[in-house]
N, C-alpha and C positions, 0 to 999 in steps of 0.2 A: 502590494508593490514591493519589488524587492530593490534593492538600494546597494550603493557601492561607494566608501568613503573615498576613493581614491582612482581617477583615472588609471594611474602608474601603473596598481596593480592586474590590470586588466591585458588581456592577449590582445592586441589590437598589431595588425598588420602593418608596419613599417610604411609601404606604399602607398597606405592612405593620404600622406603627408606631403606639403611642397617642401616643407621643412624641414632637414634630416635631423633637428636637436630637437625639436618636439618629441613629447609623450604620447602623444595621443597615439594608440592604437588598439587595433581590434578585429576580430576573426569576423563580426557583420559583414557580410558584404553589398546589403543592400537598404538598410537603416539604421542610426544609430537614435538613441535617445540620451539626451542629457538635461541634467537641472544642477542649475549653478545654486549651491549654499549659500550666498550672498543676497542679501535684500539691497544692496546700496545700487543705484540706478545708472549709475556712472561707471563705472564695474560690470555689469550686465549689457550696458552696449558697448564696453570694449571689447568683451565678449565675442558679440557678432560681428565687428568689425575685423577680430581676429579671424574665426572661421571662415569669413568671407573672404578676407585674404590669402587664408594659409592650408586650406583643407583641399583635396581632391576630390571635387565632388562630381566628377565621373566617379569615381573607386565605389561612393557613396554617402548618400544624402542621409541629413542629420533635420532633427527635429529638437528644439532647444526649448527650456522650457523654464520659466523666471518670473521670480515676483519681486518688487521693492516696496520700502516704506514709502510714504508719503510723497510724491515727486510728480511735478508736470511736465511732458516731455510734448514739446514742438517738433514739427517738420523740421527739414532744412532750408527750408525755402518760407520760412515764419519769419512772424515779429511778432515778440515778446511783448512788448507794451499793449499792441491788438488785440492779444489772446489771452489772456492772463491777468488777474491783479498781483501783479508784481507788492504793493507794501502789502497784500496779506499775506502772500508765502512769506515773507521778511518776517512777517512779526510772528507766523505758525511755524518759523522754521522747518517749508515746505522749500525739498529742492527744486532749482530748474534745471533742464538740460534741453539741448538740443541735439536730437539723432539724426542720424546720416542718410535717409530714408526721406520721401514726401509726405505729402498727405497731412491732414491734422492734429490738432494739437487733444491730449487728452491729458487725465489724472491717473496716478498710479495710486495703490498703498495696499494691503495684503490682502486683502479682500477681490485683487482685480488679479485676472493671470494673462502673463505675458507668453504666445505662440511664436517661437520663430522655425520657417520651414524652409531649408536653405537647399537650393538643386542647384544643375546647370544653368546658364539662362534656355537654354533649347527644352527642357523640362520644366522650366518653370509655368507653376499653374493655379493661381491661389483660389479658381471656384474650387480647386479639388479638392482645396485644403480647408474650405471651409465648409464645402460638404461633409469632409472627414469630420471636420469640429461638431457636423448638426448629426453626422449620424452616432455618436460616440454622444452625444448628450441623448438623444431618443434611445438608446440601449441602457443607459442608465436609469432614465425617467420616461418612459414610453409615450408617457399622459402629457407632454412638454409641447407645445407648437412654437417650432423655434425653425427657421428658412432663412434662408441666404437671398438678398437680394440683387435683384443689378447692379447695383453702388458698391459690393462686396462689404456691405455692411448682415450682421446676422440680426432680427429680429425675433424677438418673445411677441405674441401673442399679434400679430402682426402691426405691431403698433412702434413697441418700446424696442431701444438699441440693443443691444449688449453685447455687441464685438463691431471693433473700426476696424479697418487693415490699411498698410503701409509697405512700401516695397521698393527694395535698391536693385535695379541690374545693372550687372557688373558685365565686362565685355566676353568673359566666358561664364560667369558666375552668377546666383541672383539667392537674393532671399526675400520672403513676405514675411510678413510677422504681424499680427493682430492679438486685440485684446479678448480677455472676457469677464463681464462682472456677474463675479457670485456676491459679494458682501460686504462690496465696496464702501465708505462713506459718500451718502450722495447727496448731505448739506455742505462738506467741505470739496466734494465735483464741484455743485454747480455755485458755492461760493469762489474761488480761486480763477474756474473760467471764464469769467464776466469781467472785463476791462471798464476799469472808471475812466481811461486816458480818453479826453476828449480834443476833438478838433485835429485827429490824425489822419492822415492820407496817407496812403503806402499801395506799391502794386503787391506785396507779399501774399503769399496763398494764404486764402482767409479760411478757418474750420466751417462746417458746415453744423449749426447747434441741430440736436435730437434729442430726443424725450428718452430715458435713459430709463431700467431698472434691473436689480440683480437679480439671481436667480434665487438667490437665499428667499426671498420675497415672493416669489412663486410655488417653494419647495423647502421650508427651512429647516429638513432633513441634510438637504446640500451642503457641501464643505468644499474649500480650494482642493484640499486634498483627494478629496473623490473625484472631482471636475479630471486634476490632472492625470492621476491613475487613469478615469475611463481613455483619454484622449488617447495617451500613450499607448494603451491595448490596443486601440482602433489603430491606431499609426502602426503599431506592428503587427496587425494582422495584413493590413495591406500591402506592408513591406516583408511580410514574410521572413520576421525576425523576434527574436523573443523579447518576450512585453520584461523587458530590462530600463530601469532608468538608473545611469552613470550621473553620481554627482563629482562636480567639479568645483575648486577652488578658484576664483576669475582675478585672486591674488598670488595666485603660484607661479612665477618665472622660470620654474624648473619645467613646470606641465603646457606652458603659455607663453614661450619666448617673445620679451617686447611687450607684455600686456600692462604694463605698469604708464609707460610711454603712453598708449592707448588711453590710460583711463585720465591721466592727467592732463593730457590735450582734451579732453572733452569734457575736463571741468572749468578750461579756461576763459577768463571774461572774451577774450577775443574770439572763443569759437561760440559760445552760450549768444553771447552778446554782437558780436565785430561781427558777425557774419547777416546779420540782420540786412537786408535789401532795403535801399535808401528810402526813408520816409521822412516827411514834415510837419511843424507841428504849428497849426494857427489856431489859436486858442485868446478867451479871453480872463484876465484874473479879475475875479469880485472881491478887490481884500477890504473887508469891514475895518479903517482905523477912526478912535477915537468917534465921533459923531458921522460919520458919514461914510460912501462905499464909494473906492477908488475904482474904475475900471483899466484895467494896465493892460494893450492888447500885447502879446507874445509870438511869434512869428520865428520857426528855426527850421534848416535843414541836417538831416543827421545823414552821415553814412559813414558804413563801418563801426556804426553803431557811437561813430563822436560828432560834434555839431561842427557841421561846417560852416553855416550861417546863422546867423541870435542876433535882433532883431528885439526890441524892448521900447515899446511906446510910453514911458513916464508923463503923471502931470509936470507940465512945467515947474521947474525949482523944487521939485520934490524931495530929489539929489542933489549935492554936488555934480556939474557938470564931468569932472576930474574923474568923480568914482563911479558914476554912469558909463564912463569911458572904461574905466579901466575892469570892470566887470563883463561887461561884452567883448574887453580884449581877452579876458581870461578865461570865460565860455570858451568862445571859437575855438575849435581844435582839441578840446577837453572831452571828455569819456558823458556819454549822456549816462550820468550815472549818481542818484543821491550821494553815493560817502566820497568820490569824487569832488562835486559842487561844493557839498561841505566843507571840505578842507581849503577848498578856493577862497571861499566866501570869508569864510573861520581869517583867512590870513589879509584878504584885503580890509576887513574890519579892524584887523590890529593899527594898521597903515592908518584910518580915520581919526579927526580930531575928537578928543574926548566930551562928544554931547551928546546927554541921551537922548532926545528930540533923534538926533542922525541915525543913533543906535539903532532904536525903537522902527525907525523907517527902511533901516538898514534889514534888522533880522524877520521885520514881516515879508519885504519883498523875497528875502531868500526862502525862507519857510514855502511860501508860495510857489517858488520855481520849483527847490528840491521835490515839491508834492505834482511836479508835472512829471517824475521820472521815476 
């Protein structure tokens, strides 16, 4: 593989660009390759949001090519609470994001590699691109039975996943971009994908689960790095451009005007979170106090990802009528969000008269809710 620290340094044709202050350029005129340096997930798809925006992809189509650490990334058109166990990224310090893209929800971490193939939209073609993915893995590994299905999903052995694909068109513009796993963790896949949220309704595109395994498992000769050199060879033999792969920094503002904007709108609670399509939550709490189990029904609607209706069936005199009141006053219109909740709760306990008995009934019920979000 031959390698390039630096866009900058590279001859790249002014006119590739919508953008006359970008760097980017290059004598290709009919493929580029690139791999971003960065493993952070957030960063990688400002990335594409940038080329998507700013590149001329008549002049010529780019093949982008990224990995991150540990991160699950949803459709746009997801929810979070559905897909996911949100407290264990929290406690794994797995990130989330939401990309800009349909389709489902999957895991990232260096073991999996990220394809992005970005054309016109009148060129747009992602059987071709995953053909290109199965014939660049059978040149590698000849002995491999790996096919591309209807569902634009790639299959090992005709059973097991190992590439999803995802795809934005843009009204002149498009990119696909799919995965692939060589050496993924696949206790912490399919621990993370498995939602404990129960009693949720939502119309949000739901993932479609599959039996998943990497290639390292197949061949444990395989490495990321072989997978992406073959790909790139393959991408430039068909584009008729040299098996070059440009690294780029997806923190350089000099190389990436506005990329920074990019990455921090879509680390934001309101784009991760706020963009979630309106769902509800009827569910029942079993809290074990003292000798006996309380059943407390719970009943809310969320959108924009804040509760617009909360709904809390207590036994009678359980609470204060007062701070039953004032608890679903301070729900409504609040962030469906544990550190959120907590600081609610945290403040209207201050406000309570000093008895543990209240306390005690106080911080179960909150424990409880917090653990619905």
């Amino acid at each position: 593989m031959v390698l390039q620290s630096s866009l900058k340094n590279c001859f790249w044709l002014s006119c590739v660009l919508r953008t006359p202050k970008a760097c980017f350029r290059s004598t290709a005129s009919g493929g580029l390759i690139i791999q971003s340096v960065s493993n952070d997930v957030y960063q990688n798809l400002a990335v594409e949001d940038w080329i998507h925006n700013h590149m001329d992809l008549e002049k010529q189509q780019v093949l982008f090519l990224w990995r991150n650490s540990p991160a699950v990334v949803i459709g746009r058109h997801q929810n979070p609470w559905q897909e996911c166990n949100l407290r264990l990224l929290r406690q794994k310090n797995i990130k989330l994001a939401r990309r800009r893209s349909g389709g489902g929800t999957v895991y990232h971490d260096l073991g999996n590699i990220n394809l992005t193939f970005f054309t016109t939209r009148k060129k747009y073609e992602r059987m071709e691109n995953l053909k290109l993915v199965v014939k660049a893995l059978k040149a590698l590994r000849p002995q491999l039975d790996v096919r591309v299905t209807d569902r634009y999903d790639i299959l090992l052995d005709k059973q097991y996943k190992i590439s999803g694909t995802a795809a934005k068109l843009g009204r002149t513009s498009a990119y696909h971009h799919c995965t692939l796993l060589c050496n993924a963790d696949k206790f912490v896949l399919s621990s993370v994908l498995k939602s404990p949220y129960k009693g949720l309704k939502s119309n949000a595109t739901p993932s479609v689960p599959a039996s998943v395994k990497n290639l390292f498992e197949e061949d444990p000769s395989l490495t990321s790095e072989m997978l992406l050199d073959a790909i790139a060879k393959e991408y430039a033999m068909q584009h008729q451009v040299d098996h070059h792969i440009t690294l780029i920094n997806p923190a350089d503002e000099t190389l990436l005007p506005g990329i920074s904007n990019k990455t921090k709108e879509l680390q934001t609670w309101e784009w991760v979170y706020g963009k979630t399509p309106k769902f509800s939550i009827s569910t029942c709490l079993n809290m074990a106090y003292k000798d006996s189990v309380l059943d407390v029904k719970v009943n809310m609607d969320v959108k924009h990802g804040r509760i617009e209706v909360c709904n809390i069936d207590l036994p009678e005199q359980w609470l204060p009528p007062g701070l039953y009141s004032e608890l679903v006053k301070s729900l409504t219109g609040s962030k469906f969000c544990p550190n959120e909740t907590t600081m609610l709760v945290t403040t209207l306990l201050r406000a309570c008269p000093q008895d543990d008995e209240l306390h005690s009934r106080w911080s179960l019920l909150c424990e409880n809710m917090i653990m619905l979000m």
